[in-house]
C-alpha positions in Angstrom: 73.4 -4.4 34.5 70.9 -3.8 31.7 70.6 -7.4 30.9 69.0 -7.2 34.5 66.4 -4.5 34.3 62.9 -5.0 32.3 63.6 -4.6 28.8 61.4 -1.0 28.6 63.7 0.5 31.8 66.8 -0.6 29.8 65.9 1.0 26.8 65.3 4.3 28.7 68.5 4.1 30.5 70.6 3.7 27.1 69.1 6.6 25.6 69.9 8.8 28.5 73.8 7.5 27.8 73.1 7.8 23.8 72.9 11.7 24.3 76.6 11.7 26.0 78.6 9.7 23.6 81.6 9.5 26.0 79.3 8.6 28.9 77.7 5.9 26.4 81.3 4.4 25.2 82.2 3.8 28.9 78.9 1.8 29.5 79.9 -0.1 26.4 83.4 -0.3 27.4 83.1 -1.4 31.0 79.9 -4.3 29.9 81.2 -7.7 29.8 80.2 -9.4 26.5 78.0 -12.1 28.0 76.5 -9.6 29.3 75.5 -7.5 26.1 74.8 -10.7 24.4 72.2 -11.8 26.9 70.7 -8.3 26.9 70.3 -9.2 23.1 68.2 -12.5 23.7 65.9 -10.7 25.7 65.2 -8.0 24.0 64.8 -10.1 21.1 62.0 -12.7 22.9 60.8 -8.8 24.0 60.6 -7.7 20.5 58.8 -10.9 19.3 55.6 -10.4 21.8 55.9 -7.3 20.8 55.5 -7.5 17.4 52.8 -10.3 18.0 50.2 -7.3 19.7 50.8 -4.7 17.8 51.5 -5.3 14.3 48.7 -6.4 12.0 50.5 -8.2 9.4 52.8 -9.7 12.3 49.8 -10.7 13.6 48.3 -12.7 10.9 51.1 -14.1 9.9 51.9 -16.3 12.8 48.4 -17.2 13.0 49.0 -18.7 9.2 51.3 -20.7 10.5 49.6 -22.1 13.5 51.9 -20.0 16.4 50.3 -19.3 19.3 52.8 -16.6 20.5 51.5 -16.7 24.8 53.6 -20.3 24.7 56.7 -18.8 23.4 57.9 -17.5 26.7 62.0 -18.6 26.5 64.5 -18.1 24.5 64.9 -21.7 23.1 61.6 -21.4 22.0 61.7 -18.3 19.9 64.9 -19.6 18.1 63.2 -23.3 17.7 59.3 -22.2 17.0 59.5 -18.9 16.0 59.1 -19.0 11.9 61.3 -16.7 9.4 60.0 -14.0 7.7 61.2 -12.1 4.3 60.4 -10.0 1.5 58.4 -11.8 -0.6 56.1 -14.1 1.8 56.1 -10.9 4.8 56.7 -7.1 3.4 55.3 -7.2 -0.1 51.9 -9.3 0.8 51.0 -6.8 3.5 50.2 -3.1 3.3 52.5 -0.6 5.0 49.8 0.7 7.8 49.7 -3.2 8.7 53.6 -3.8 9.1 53.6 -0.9 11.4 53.4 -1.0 15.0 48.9 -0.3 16.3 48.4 -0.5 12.3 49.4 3.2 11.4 51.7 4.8 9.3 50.6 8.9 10.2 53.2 9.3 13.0 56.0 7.9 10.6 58.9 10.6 10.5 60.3 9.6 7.4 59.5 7.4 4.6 62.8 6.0 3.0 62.8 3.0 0.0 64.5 0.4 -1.9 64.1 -0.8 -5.5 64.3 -4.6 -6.2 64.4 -6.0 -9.5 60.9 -5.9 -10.7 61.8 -2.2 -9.8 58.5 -1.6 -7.7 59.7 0.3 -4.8 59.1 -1.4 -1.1 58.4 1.6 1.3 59.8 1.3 4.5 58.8 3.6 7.5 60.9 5.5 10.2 59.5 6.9 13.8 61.2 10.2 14.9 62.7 8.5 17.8 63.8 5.9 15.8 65.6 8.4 13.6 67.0 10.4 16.8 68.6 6.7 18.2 69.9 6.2 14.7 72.1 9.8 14.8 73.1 9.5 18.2 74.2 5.8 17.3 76.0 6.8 14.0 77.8 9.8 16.2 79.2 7.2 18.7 80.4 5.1 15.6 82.2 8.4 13.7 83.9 9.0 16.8 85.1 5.9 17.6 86.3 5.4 13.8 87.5 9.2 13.6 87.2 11.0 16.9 84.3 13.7 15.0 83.7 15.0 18.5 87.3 16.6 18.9 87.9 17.7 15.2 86.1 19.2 13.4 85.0 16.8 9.8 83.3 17.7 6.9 81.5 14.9 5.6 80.5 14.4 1.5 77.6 11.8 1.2 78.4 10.4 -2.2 75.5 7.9 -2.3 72.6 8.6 -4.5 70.1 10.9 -3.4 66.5 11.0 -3.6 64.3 8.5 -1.6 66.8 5.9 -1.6 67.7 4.2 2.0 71.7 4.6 1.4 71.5 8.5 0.5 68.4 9.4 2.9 70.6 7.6 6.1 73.9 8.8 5.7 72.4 12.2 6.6 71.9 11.0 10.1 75.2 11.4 10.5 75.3 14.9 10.6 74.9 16.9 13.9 76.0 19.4 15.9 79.6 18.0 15.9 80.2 17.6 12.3 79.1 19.3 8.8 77.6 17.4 5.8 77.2 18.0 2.3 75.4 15.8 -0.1 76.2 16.2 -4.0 75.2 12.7 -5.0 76.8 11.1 -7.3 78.4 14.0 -8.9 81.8 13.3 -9.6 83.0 17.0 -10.7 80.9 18.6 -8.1 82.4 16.5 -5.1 86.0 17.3 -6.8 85.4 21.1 -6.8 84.1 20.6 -3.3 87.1 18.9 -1.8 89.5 22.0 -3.1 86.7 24.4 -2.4 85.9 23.1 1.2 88.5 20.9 2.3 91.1 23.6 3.2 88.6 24.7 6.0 88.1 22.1 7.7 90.6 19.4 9.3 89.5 16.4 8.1 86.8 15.2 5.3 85.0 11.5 4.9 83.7 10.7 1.7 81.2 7.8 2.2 79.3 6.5 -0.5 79.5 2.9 -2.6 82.7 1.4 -3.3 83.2 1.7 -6.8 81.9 5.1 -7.5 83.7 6.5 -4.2 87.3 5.0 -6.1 86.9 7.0 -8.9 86.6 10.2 -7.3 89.7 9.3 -5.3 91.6 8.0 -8.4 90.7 11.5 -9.7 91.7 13.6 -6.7 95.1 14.6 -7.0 97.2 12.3 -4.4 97.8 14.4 -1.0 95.4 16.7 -2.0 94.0 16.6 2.1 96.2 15.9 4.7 93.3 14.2 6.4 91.1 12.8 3.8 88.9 8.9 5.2 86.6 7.3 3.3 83.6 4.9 4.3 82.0 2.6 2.2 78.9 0.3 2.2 76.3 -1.5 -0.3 79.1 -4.4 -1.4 82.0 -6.1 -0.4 85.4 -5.0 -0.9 88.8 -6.5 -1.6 91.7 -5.8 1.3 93.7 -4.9 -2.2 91.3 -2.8 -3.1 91.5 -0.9 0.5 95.3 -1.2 0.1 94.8 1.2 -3.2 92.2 3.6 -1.7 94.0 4.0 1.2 97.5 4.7 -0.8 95.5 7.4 -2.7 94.1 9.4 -0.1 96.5 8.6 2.9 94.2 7.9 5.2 91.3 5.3 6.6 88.9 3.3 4.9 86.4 1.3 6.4 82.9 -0.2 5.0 79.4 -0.6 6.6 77.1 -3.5 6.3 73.1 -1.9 6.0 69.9 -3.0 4.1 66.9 -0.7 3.5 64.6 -3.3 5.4 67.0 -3.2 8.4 69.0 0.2 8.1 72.4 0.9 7.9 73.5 2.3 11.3 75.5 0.1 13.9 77.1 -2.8 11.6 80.6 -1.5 10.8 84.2 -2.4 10.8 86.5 -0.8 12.9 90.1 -1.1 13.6 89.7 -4.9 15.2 87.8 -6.2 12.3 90.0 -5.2 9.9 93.0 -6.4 11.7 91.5 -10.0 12.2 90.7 -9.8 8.1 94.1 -8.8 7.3 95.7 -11.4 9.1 93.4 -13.8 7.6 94.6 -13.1 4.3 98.2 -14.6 4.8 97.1 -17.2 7.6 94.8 -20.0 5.7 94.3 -21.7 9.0 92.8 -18.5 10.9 90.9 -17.9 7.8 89.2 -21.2 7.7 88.5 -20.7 11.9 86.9 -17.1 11.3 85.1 -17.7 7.8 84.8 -21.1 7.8 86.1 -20.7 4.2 89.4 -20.8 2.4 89.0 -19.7 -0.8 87.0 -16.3 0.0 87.7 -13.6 2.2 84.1 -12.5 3.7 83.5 -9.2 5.2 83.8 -9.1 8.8 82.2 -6.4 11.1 80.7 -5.9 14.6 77.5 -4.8 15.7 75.7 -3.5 18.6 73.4 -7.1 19.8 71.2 -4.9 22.0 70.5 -3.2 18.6 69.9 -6.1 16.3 70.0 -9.9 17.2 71.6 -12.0 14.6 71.5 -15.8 14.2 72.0 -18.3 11.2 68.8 -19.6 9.9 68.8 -22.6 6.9 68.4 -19.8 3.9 70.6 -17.0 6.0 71.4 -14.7 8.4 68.3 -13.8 10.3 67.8 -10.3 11.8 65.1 -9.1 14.2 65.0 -5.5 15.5 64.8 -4.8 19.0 64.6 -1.7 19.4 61.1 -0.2 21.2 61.7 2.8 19.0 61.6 1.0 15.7 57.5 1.7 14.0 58.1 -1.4 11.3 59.6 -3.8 13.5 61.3 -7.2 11.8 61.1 -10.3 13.7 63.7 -13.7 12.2 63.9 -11.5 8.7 65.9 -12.8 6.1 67.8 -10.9 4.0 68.8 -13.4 1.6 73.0 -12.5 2.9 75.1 -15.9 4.5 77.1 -15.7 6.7 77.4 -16.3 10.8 78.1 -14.9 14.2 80.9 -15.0 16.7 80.6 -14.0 20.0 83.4 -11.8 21.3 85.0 -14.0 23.7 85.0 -16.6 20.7 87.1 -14.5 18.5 89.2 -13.6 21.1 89.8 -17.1 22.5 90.4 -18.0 18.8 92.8 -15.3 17.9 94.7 -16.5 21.4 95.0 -19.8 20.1 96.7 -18.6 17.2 99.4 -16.3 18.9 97.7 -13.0 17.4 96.9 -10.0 19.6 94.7 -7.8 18.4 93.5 -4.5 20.7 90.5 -5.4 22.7 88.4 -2.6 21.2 84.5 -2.6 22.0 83.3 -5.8 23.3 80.3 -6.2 21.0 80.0 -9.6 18.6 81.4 -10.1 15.2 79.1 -10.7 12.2 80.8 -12.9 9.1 78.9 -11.7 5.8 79.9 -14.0 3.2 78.2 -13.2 0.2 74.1 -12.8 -1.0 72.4 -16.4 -1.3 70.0 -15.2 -4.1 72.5 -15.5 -7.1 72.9 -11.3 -7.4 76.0 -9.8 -7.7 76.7 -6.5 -6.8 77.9 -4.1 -8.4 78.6 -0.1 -8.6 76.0 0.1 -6.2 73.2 -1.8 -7.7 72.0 -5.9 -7.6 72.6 -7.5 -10.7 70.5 -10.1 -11.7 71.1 -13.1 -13.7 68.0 -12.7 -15.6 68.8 -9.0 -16.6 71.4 -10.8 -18.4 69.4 -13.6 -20.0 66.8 -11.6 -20.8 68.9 -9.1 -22.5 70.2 -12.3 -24.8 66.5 -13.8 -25.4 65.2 -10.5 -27.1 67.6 -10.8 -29.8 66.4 -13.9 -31.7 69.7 -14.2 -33.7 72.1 -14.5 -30.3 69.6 -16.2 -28.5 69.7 -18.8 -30.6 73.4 -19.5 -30.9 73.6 -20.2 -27.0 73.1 -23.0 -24.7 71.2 -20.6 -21.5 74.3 -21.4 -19.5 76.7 -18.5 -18.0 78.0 -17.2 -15.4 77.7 -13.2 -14.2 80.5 -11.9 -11.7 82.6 -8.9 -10.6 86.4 -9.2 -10.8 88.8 -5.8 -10.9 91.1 -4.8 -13.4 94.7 -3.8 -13.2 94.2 -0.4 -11.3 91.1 -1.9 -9.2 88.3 -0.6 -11.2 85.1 -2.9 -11.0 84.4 -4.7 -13.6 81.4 -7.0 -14.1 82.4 -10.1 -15.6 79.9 -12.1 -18.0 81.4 -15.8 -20.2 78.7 -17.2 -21.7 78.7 -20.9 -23.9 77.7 -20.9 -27.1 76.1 -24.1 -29.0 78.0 -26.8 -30.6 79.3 -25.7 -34.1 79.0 -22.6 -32.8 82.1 -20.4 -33.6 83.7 -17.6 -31.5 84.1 -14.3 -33.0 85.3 -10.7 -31.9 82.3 -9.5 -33.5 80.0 -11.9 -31.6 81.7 -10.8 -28.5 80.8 -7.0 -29.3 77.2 -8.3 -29.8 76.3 -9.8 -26.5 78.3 -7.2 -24.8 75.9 -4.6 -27.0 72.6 -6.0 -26.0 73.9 -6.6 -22.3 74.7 -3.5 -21.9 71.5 -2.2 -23.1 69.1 -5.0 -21.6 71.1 -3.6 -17.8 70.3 0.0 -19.0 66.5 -0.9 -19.8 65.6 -3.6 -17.0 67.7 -2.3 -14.0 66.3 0.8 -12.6 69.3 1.0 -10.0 72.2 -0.2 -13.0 70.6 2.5 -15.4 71.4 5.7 -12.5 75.1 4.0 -12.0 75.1 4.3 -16.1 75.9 7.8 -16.3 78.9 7.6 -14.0 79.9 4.2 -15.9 80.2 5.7 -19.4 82.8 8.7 -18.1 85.2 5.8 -17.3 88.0 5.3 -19.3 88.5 1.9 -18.6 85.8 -1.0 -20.2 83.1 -1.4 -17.4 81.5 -4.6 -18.8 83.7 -7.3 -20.0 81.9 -10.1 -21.9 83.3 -13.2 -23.3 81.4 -16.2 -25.1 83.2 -19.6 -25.3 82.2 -22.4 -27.6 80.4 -25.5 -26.2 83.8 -27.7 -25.3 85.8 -24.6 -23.8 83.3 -23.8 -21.5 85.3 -23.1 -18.3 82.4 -24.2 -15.6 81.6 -27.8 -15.3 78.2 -27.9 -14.4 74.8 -30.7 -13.6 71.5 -30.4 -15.2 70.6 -27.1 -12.8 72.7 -24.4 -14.2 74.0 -21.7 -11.2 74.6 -18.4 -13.2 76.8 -16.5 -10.8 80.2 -17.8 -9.0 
């Protein structure tokens, strides 16, 4: 029915349902997926005219490029005509009073931000309706992942704290219906405040970023809760690296997908994704049909499309924001992630095809992220970029010039699924390999990450408790080089 109603009335009507979460999961329950998903391309034409009168830098940016947004009246149109935005050509050019809806940022509730790799920080604004949605939104998803309105949950955010998106919006979480604590990445404190804590309350959720949230359950004594979940988001993880978190703490484990630009609430997994992505691990052929890959396993959630509408644009996945709460609204935004998007009654009339019933679950489409298209890897938590690495080499005259420029930067996991980040590099001809050389590059990479990463240099102080080698670095001479390679070298795999 809402896909019927002018967009403002159906707004209205869902936040009515948003402050009942059971009433809202039976309006989500009983909507047809065609349904939702053409509630999704209106709001999103909605959103685009929108953003086109109100927002300044919205504003002059189509006119740059010659749109005259009064002709863009169908949804054809905005997909065909409608240019991307990002970062670098959109956010960063513009002031934040002019990416803001009427050109203000004074009735902002909150101010959240993200560091990139020049380590500048982009400041991204929050209405306090927009904030409200955004708790009611993450209370629906708790209880449909742990049922947080019938028992009572102690959550421990373990993301960093501070002005940092990841830390700031996990605290929306918390209402009336659960309790939250947030000790940061403090490993010993979260520890004491399992034993301390835990035995009052029926079930606790750690949620912070994968690696850091593994070692406080590798150091939690096995069993130590009988109802102990955990929820994960800022990178990708590994179903054998769920397999061990899950053996450790005995219960549930399931990841988030979120950006600073876009937030982090209503892109999840839930018990459907991760049964699809488990049987895609043994069945090649249903693996190529979902993620149109065989040699990767992507992450595979589901999101709300009368929250967010996602399509596949030539450098990524494109998101624009629809809803009439959001003050910074983002209109075809790239965030630099690949991927695609099935619609549900595509995955389900796939999985059919393959024999594999899965429960129908909430009727909203899935979202295929596949990895970052800028050559980043991620890891601990923080973007990892291949010039942190070559710049680290070229400031030490005597290693810099025993290499040819080429290597390649990647995450792999050692034998008890600690991250590791992974760099080989290629020495020069007549070059030899040493042990010692080894201990130099992994020296000065070490210390150019500590010195040119803002985000690497916080995840640094948990690193160095580790008793396992965090960094792994190995150089090859010119003819052993592992990575065949043109004239354009790709640094990450």
């Amino acid at each position: 029915m809402l896909h019927l109603l002018p967009v403002p009335w159906g707004e209205r009507l869902s936040r009515r349902a948003m402050r009942r979460p059971h009433v809202a999961l039976r309006m989500v329950r009983s909507t047809t997926p065609g349904s939702l998903e053409a509630l999704g391309r209106k709001k999103a034409l909605y959103a685009f005219h929108r953003a086109a009168r109100r927002v300044p830098a919205y504003r002059s940016f189509l006119a740059a490029k010659g749109i005259v947004p009064w002709r863009i009246h169908t949804y054809r149109q905005f997909i065909q005509q409608v240019p991307e935005t990002d970062k670098h050509h959109y956010v960063q050019p513009a002031t934040l009073p002019q990416l803001c809806l009427d050109g203000s940022v004074a009735q902002a509730d909150m101010l959240v931000r993200s560091s990139g790799f020049s380590g500048h920080p982009v400041i991204w604004a929050r209405s306090h309706e927009e904030e409200t949605f955004a708790r009611r939104m993450s209370t629906l998803g708790s209880e449909l992942l742990f049922s947080i309105l019938e028992v009572p949950t102690l959550i421990i955010n373990c993301f960093a704290l501070g002005s940092w998106v990841s830390g700031v919006d996990v605290l929306k979480i918390a209402d009336e219906r659960c309790t939250i604590i947030s000790p940061g990445i403090n490993q010993e404190e979260i520890l004491e405040l399992v034993a301390t804590l835990g035995p009052h309350y029926p079930q606790l959720v750690l949620v912070g970023s994968p690696p850091f949230v593994k070692d406080v359950v590798d150091a939690l004594p096995i069993g130590g809760h009988p109802d102990l979940h955990v929820v994960v988001g800022g990178e990708p993880i590994t179903e054998e690296w769920r397999d061990h978190v899950s053996a450790r703490t005995g219960g549930k484990v399931y990841s988030f997908f979120g950006a600073s630009d876009i937030g982090v609430m209503g892109i999840n997994e839930n018990e459907q994704t991760l049964a699809i992505r488990r049987a895609c691990r043994k069945d090649m052929a249903l693996r190529e049909a979902v993620f149109q890959a065989r040699d990767t396993l992507p992450m595979l959630f589901q999101y709300d499309p009368a929250r967010y509408h996602i399509t596949k644009g030539p450098d990524g996945l494109l998101f624009t924001t629809l809803g009439l709460d959001v003050m910074l609204p983002l209109i075809k935004y790239c965030l630099d992630d690949l991927g695609h998007v099935i619609p549900y009654s595509d995955m389900r009339e796939l999985l059919s095809r393959r024999g594999l019933q899965v429960s129908r679950g909430i009727p909203f489409p899935f979202l295929v992220m596949a990895g970052r298209k800028s050559g980043t890897v991620s890891f601990y938590g923080s973007l990892i970029y291949p010039d942190n690495v070559s710049s680290a080499i070229e400031a030490r005259v005597a290693l810099a010039r025993v290499v040819t420029g080429r290597f390649k930067l990647y995450v792999t996991h050692d034998a008890h699924q600690n991250e590791v980040l992974a760099v080989d590099i290629q020495l020069k001809p007549k070059v030899a390999t040493s042990k010692a050389l080894d201990g130099q590059f992994s020296k000065a990479i070490e210390q150019g990450l500590r010195d040119g990463n803002p985000d690497f240099a916080v995840d640094y102080e948990c690193l160095k408790q580790r008793r396992a080698p965090f960094l792994r670095v190995r150089v090859f001479t010119a003819g052993r080089y592992p990575y065949k390679e043109g004239i354009k070298a790709r640094h990450t795999i």
